[in-house]
N, C-alpha and C positions, 0 to 999 in steps of 0.2 A: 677407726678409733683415733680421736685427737692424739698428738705426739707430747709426749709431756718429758722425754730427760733423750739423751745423748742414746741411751742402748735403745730405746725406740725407733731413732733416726739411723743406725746403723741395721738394724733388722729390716727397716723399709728399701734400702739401698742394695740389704745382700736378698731380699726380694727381688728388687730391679737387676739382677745380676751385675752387684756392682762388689768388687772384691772386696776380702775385709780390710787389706793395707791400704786400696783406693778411698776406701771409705772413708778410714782410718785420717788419710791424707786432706780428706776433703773438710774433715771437721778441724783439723791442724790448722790449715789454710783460713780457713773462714774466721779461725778464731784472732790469727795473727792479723789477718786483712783489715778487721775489724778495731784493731789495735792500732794500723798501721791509720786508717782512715782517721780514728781522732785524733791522731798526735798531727797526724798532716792538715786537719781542719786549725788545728792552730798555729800553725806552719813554724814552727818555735825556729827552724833556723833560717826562713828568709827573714822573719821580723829581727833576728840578733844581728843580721849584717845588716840588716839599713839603721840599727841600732848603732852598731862598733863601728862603720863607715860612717856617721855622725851625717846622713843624707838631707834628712828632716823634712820626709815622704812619709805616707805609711801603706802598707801592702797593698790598699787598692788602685792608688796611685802607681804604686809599682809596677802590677800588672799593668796598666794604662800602657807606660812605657812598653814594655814587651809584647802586648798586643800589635803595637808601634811597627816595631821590630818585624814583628812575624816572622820567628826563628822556625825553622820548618820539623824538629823533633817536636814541636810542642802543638802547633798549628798544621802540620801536614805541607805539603807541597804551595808554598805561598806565590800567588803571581801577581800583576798587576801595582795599585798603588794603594795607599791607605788612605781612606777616609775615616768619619766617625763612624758609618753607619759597618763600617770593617770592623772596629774593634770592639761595637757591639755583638756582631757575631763569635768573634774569634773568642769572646769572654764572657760569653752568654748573658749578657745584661741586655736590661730599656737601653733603647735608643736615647733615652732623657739622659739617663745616669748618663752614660758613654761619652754624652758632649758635655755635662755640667765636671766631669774628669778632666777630658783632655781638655778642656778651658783650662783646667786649674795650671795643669803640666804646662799651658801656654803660659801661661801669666807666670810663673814659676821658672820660666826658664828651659824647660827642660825639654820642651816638642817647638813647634813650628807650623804656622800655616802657611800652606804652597799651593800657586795654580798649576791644575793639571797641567801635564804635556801634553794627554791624549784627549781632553777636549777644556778650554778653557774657561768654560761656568762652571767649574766644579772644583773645590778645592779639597786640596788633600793634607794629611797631617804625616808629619815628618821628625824624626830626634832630631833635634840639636847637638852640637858639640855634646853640651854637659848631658843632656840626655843620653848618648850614646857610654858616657863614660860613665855613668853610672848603672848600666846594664853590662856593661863588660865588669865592671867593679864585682857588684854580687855578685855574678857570675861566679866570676873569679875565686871569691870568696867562698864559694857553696862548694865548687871545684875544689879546692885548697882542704877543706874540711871530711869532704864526702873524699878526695885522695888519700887522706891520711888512716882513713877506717878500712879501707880495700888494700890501703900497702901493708896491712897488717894478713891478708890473705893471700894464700899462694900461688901460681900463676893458674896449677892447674881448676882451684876452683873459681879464679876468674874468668879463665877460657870457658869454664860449663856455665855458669851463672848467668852472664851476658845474653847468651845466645837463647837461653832458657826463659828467665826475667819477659824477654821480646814474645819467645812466646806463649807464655802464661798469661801478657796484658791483651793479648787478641783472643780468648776465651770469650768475651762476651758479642764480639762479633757478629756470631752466627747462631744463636741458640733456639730459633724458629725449632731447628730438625730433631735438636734432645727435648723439647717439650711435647712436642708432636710421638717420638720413641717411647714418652714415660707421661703419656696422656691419661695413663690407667693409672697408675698410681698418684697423679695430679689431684685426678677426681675424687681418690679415694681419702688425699688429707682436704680436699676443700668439703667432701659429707663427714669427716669428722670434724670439721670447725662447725658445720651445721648443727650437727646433736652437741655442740658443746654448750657450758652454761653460759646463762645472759648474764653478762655487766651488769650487777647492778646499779643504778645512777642515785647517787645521794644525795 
């Protein structure tokens, strides 16, 4: 049977043997996340500090930069050297976009082209002075803001938070084994989308 409101999808779950606080938790969750996703799709406080730092970049320029960088919480274990076809990956963009960016960041001031060390027909892209200082700047900045809303919480639920936060984001990791555990009931909301009604098209 199609799912149509909240106590449906809790009945499906205490089905699955999934508790009712867990469940409970899960509709919490999905709902903040969901919340948490559009405010971050418009990223309201990195655009305010390249705002009130008067940079006169705009976010995806930014990122450029920080691709650049490859600070290793954001990018994972960075080695080697940066090219364009790096900060394509590391920003999941076209290879086009990525160089028609860091041109600009070149021309701007703010990167650098450099011949490799480790072979040289290849060049590689580097911050500049001003480039470097205006990623420590935001930075800084985001720090500054995002410290002031956590010194308002107490150590002890900074201590659990942290630790928790890390691992709640590695949730999607490995989900092969809970779709494979809850195949039955998979099956059972995709034959209710089947008997549900057609779209009408107007």
């Amino acid at each position: 049977m199609p799912l149509k409101d909240t106590s449906e999808v809790g009945a499906l779950l205490r089905q699955a043997g999934i508790d009712a606080q867990t469940a409970e938790a899960v509709m919490d969750i999905d709902g903040l996340m969901q919340k948490w996703r559009r405010r971050a799709l418009r990223r309201e406080l990195g655009h305010r500090a390249l705002v009130d730092l008067k940079i006169g970049i705009d976010l995806a320029q930014f990122d450029v930069l920080v691709a650049i960088e490859g600070p290793e919480p954001e990018f994972g274990e960075v080695q080697g050297e940066t090219m364009v076809a790096t900060v394509a990956e590391r920003l999941n963009i076209d290879p086009s976009r990525a160089s028609r960016l860091v041109s600009e960041m070149v021309e701007q001031g703010f990167a650098r082209r450099a011949v490799s060390q480790a072979d040289a027909r290849r060049t590689i892209i580097e911050l500049s002075d001003r480039g470097w200082a205006v990623v420590r700047s935001v930075r800084a900045y985001k720090f500054l803001i995002m410290g002031d809303f956590l010194g308002q919480w107490d150590k002890a639920e900074l201590a659990a938070f942290v630790p928790m936060l890390k691992r709640f984001g590695s949730w999607m990791d490995g989900i092969d084994p809970a779709t494979e555990k809850y195949a039955a009931e998979i099956e059972q909301l995709a034959a209710g989308l089947a008997t549900a009604p057609k779209a009408e098209v107007a």
